[in-house]
N, C-alpha and C positions, 0 to 999 in steps of 0.2 A: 477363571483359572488361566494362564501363563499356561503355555505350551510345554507341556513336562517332558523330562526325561529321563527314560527307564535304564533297568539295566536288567541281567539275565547272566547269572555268572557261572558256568558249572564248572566241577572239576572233568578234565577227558582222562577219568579214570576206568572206565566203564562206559557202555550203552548206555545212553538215558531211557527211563520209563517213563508212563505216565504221570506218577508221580513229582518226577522230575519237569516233564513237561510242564506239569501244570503252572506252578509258575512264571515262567517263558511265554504260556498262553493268558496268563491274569498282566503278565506285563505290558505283553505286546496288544493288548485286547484296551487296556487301558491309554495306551498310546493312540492307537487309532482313535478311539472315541473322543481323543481329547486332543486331535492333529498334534499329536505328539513324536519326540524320536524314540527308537528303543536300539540298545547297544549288545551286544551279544559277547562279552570278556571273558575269555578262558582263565579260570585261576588254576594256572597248569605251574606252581613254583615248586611241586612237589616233584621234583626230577626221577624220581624211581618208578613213581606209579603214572603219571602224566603219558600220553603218548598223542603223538601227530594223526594217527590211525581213528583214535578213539576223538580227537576232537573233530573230523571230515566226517565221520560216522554221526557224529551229533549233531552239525551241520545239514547234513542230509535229511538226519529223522527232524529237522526243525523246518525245513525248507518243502517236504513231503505233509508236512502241515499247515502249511503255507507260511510260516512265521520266516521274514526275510528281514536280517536286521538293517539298519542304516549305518553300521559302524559295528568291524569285527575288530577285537584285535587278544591281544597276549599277555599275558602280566611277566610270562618270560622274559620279555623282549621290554622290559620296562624298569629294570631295577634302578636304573638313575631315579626314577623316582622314589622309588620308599627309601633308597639310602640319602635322599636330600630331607626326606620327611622324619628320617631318623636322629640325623643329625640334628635337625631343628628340637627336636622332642629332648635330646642331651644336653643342648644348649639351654633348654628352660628349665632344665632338672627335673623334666616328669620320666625321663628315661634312664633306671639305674641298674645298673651292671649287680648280678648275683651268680653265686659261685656255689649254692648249694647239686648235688648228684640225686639224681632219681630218687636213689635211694635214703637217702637223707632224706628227702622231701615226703616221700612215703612215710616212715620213722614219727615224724613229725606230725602227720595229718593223723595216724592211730592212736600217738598221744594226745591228741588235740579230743579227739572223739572217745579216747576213754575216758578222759576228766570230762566230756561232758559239753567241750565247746565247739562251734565252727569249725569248718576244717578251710581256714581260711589262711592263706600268707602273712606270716608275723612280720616283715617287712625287716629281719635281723640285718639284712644284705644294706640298708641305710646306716648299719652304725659300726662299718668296719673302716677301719682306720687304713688310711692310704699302703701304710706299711705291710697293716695284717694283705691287701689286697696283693699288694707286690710278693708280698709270702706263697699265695696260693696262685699265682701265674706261676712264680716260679718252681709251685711244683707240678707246674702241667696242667692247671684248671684252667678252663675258658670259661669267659662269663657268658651267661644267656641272661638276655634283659629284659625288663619290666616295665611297664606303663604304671607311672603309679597315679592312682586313681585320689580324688578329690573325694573324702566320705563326706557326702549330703545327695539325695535322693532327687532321680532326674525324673521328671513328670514329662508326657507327650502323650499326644491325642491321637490314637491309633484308627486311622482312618475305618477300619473293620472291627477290631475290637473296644472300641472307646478311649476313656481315660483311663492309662495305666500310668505306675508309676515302678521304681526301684530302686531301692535304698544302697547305694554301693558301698557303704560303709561297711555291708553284710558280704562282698564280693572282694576275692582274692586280687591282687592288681596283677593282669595278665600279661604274660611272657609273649612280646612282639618278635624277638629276635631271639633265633638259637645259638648255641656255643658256636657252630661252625659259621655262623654268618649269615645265614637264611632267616627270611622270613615268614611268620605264621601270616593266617590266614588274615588277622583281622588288621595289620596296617596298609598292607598292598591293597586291602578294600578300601579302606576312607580312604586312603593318598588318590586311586582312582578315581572315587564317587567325586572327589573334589575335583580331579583334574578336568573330567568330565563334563560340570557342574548338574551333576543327579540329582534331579526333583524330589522324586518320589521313590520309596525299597519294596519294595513292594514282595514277600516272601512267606514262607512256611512260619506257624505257629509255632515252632521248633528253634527257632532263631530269637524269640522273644528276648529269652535272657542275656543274650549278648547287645541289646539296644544300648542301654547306660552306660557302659564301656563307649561303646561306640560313637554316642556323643558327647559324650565326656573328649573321647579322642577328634574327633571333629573339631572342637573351640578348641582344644588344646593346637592344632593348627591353623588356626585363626577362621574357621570357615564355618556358615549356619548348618545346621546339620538337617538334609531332605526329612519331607513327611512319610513317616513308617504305618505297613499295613501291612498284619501277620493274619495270613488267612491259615483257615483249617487245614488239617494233613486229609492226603486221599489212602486210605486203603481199603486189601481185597475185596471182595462179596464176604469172604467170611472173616472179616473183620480184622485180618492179617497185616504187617505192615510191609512195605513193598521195598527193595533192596536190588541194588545194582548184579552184585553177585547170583543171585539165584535168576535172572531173566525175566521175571515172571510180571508180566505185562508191559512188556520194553517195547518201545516204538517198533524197532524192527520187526518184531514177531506179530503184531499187531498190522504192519504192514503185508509182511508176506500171509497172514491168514485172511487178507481179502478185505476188512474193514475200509469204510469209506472213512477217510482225514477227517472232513467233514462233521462225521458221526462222533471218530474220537476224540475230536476239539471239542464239540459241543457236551460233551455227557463230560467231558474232565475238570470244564468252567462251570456248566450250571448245576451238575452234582452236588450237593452237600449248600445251594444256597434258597431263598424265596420263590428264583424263579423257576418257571415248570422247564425241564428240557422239550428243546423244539428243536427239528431239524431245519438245519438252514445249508443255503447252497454256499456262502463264501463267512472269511473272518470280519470282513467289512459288517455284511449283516449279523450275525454274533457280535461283534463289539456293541452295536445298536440295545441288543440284549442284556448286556453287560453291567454291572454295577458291584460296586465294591462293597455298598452298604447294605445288601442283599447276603452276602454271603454269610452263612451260619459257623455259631461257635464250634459247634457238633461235628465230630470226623464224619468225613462224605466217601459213601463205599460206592467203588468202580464195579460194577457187574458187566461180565461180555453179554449176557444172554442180554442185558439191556441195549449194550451195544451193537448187536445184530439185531434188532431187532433199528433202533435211529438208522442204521448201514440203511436198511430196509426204505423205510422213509426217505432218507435223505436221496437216493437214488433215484426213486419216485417220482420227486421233484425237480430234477436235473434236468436243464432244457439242452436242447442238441450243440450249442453253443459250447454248454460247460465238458460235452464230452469226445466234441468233435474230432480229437487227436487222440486220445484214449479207443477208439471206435476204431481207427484211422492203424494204430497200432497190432488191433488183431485183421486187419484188413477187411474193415465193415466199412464201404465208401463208394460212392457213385451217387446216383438219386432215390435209391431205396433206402439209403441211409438214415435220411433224417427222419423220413415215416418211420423204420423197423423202431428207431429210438421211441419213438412216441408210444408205438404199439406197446413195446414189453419194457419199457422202465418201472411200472408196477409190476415186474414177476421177475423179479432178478434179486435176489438174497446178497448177488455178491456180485460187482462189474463183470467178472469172468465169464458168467453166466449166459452173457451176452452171447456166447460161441456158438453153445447149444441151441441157442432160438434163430441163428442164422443160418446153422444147417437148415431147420428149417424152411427157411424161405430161400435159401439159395441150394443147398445140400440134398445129400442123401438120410435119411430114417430109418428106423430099424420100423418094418411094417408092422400094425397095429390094426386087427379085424376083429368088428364085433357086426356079427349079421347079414352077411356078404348079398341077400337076397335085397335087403332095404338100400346096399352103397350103391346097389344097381340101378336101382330106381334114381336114387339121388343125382348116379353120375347123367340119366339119360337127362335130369331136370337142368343138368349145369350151363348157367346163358353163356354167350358168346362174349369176349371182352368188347371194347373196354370194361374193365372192374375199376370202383372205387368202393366207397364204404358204405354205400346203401346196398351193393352187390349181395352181402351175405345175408340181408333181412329176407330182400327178394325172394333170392333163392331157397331159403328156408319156410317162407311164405308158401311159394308152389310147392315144395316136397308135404307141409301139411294138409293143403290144400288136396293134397293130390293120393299120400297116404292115411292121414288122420289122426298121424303120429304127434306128438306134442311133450314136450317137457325132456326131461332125461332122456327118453327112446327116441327122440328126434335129434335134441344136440351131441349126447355124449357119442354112437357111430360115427358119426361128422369128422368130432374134435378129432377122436382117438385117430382115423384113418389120415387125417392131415395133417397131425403135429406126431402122432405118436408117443402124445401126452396124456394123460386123466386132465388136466388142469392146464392152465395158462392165459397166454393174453388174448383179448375182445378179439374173437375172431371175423369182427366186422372190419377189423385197423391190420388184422393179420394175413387174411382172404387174399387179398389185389397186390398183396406183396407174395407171395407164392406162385400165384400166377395159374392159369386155367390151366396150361399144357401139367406143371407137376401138380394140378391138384386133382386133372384126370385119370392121372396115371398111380396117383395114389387111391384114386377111390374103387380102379379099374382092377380086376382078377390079377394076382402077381401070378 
């Protein structure tokens, strides 16, 4: 395979969610694995709802997921192109000017469906006569124009769902250009994908039916049209579908509730395909996982309890390296840093989490006593430093040795008086990061 290149087109009408995410992450995921580029296009032509806000906001939640494209730009800031692509399309007579009203159009599609046909474009707007045309400018109609579509059936090999095909003879010929002069959605996209030269489309099973159009319009500007790949939609745990307007699984919200990027790249690509989710520390490795042909036809549902649960995992695995500035942020740094890391990366739910375990070793506790007769014994067994990670067998060694004590009645006093937890991390890795002066004074009479 030729070094492809993606594209990722959102409108910045809204936060993106996962859903939206996801494929930004099947593009850019495909890219990597295949030293490819990936382009990041705002189709912001929509001037009312479009905002500079919402596309820096979407930037952000892409860039927090690591996804960094190699080329941003604006479809604002570009209309010399579709109006050269338009002109071209007039000139070969696939672009014709109609003068039908909403409502008219409406009118037409219920009679169409009460006899029982299509509710397709009858294509009347081809057989008005220059006059009748100059008639209805002059009473104030503007034309919005049409692509008109070639009826015979475009076949393509949908890299995820196979051989498909669609009969456009069955499809209305779709309105490119509105009365006022704007552009829809779908010429600003080929003029780009061409300008571009976009390999691959890589998108939601929801776009399907706009493929044959869309290559249809491709050769109609003289260019081969990339290879298309409609993967599954993502929604909720309870099978809900996922929407800008209500929030509800947005990058954002997913970022400020603690989740590892990590975890929600992973569970939004291999959700819904062959392979098993795995936690992985970068997108590098995820690409590696990757595969197009793997993904299932079946909608693939995002559950957070899964996703706390990868957070979990994926954290786990994080070596000091990957969190050294993160660390560094809540002021966990010097040379006890990269031990504490080691110690409690298996007991952390959430990055934040980290705070708590450094009170700990650096901090104050809220005291925690079970047995005050056995901390005594313990504190008089406690050796002298240096401590390292053999320190805590030792010493737990002679307190048995020396009590009789074993199991729960020997460790859990310990834990509680030194962390002021029920649970937490190997207190062999924990021990020599506390340090004998606070681990005296915590075993000692408050």
């Amino acid at each position: 395979m030729t070094s492809p290149i993606v594209r990722f087109a959102p409108s910045p009408t809204g936060r993106i969610h996962i859903g939206n995410a996801r494929p930004a992450l099947f593009n850019y995921l495909f890219a990597l694995r295949h030293n490819g580029r990936f382009v990041l296009r705002f189709d912001d032509t929509d001037f009312a709802r479009s905002t500079a806000a919402f596309a820096e906001a979407i930037e952000l939640d892409l860039r927090w997921l690591g996804v960094i494209p190699d080329i941003t730009l604006h479809q604002s800031e570009r209309f010399g192109l579709y109006e050269a692509a338009a002109r071209r399309l007039r000139e070969a007579g696939r672009l014709y000017p109609c003068y039908e009203t909403a409502e008219e159009l409406e009118r037409r599609r219920k009679l169409q469906q009460a006899r029982g046909q299509p509710p397709v474009y009858d294509r009347a707007a081809l057989s008005l006569s220059p006059q009748t045309r100059a008639k209805l400018e002059a009473e104030g109609r503007r034309a919005h124009w049409r692509f008109k579509l070639e009826h015979r059936t475009k076949e393509w090999n949908d890299l995820i769902r196979g051989p498909a095909h669609i009969d456009c003879a069955s499809l209305s010929d779709p309105v490119l250009v509105r009365e006022d002069g704007g552009f829809l959605y779908t010429l600003p996209s080929v003029a780009d994908d061409i300008d571009l030269a976009i390999t691959h489309i890589i998108r939601g099973e929801d776009h399907v039916a706009n493929t044959a159009v869309q290559m249809q319009l491709f050769e109609a500007l003289g260019a081969e049209a990339p290879q298309f790949a409609h993967h599954n939609l993502l929604v909720s745990s309870e099978g809900e579908g996922l929407s800008k307007r209500t929030g509800a699984l947005s990058i954002a919200a997913l970022r400020e509730e603690g989740y590892e990027p990590m975890a929600v790249a992973a569970l939004a690509t291999l959700t819904g395909s062959s392979d098993a989710v795995q936690a992985v520390r970068s997108l590098s490795e995820l690409a590696g996982k990757f595969d197009l042909a793997h993904v299932s036809r079946n909608l693939a549902r995002f559950d957070p309890a899964d996703l706390a649960a990868l957070t979990h995992k994926t954290l786990a695995q994080l070596a000091y390296d990957d969190v050294r500035e993160r660390l560094a942020a809540h002021d966990i740094v010097g040379f006890k840093a990269e031990p504490f890391w080691r110690a409690v990366r298996g007991n952390v739910a959430r990055f934040d989490d980290v705070t708590g375990w450094w009170r700990v070793v650096e901090g104050e506790i809220e005291r925690a006593r079970e047995d005050e007769a056995f901390l005594a014994q313990a504190l008089e067994l406690l050796p002298n430093e240096p401590w390292d990670e053999t320190t805590w067998g030792a010493w737990t060694s002679g307190i048995k040795a020396s009590t009789g004590r074993k199991g729960r009645s020997l460790f859990h006093p310990l834990r509680l008086a030194l962390t002021g937890a029920e649970t937490g991390p190997e207190l062999a890795a924990l021990l020599p990061l506390i340090g004998r002066a606070r681990a005296a004074a915590r075993l000692g009479v408050g």
